[in-house]
N, C-alpha and C positions, 0 to 999 in steps of 0.2 A: 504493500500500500504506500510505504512511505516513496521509493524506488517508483512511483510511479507519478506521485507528487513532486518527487524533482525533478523528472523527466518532462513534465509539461511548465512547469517552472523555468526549466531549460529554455525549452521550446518558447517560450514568452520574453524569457528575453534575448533572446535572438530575433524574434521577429521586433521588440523595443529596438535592439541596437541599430539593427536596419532604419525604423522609424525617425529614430533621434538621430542617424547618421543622414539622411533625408533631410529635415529640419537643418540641421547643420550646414550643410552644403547651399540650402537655399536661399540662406543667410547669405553666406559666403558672395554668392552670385548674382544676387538680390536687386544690386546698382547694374547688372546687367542686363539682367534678364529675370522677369518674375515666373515663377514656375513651384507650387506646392511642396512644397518637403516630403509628402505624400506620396505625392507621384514620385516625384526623387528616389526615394524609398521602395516605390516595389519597382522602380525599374533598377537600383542596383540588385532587388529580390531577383528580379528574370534573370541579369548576368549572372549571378552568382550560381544562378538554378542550370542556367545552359549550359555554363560553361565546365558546369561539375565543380565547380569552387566550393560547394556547399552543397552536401547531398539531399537529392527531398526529406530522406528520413528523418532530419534534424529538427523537420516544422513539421512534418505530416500529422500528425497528430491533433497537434493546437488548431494548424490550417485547416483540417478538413471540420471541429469543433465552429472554429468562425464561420465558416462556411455554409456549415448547417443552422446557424442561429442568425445569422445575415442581416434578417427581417428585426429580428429584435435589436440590432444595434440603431438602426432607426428610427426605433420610437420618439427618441429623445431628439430627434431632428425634427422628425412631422409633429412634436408635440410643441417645439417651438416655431416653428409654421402657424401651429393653431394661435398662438399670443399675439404673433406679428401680421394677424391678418390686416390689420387697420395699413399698415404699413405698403401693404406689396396690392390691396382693394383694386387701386384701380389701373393696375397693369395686369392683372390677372389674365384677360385672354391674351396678350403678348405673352406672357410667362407660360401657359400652355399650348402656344403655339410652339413655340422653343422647345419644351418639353418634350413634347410628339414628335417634330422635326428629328429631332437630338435623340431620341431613342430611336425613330425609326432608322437616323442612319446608322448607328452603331449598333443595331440590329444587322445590318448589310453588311456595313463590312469586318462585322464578328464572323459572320456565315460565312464571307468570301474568304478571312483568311483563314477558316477552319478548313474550308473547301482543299486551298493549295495545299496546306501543311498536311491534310489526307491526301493528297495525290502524291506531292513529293514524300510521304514516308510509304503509300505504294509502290510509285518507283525504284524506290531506294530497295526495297524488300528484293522486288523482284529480277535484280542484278547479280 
């Protein structure tokens, strides 16, 4: 039990250190270019993931835990949506326009680049 509480304890901060190395950088870069620490962060997560720097095993755990609770990290966003409605009232259909637009396209091109990376790792098999 205890061995498995530090094992996701691990896993948490690893995915922190990524986080806060994210945030760090963004800073850093900030008078250059504005760009989330966030993002920062899971894209040093993708290097490190592709490149074999870090094996999935080291977060799988915790990640696939976030993963499945997703919707509940949320709440605390749409519930402060709900406070600030006076605030965003009368841009609201702009704001769901955006919305709609902005998922449908990253609906598209999630699928197209699912689409290649199953074709290229078919071809790749089949060599």
């Amino acid at each position: 039990m205890i061995k498995k509480v530090l094992k996701i304890a691990f896993q948490v901060l690893i995915i922190c250190a990524i986080y806060f190395a994210g945030n760090f950088i963004s800073r850093l870069i900030s008078d250059f270019i504005v760009i989330p620490g966030n993002i920062i962060g899971m894209v040093i997560l993708l290097i490190l993931l592709s490149t074999n720097a870090m094996k999935l095993s080291l977060i799988e755990e915790t990640g696939n835990f976030m993963l499945k609770y997703m919707g509940f990290f949320f709440v605390p966003l749409i519930a402060g949506l709900m406070e600030s409605y006076k605030l965003i009232a009368d841009s609201i259909v702009q704001i769901l326009i955006i919305l709609t637009v902005s998922c449908i396209l990253v609906m598209f091109v999630s699928s197209k680049v699912t689409d290649i990376l199953i074709s290229s790792m078919e071809g790749s098999t089949n060599d």
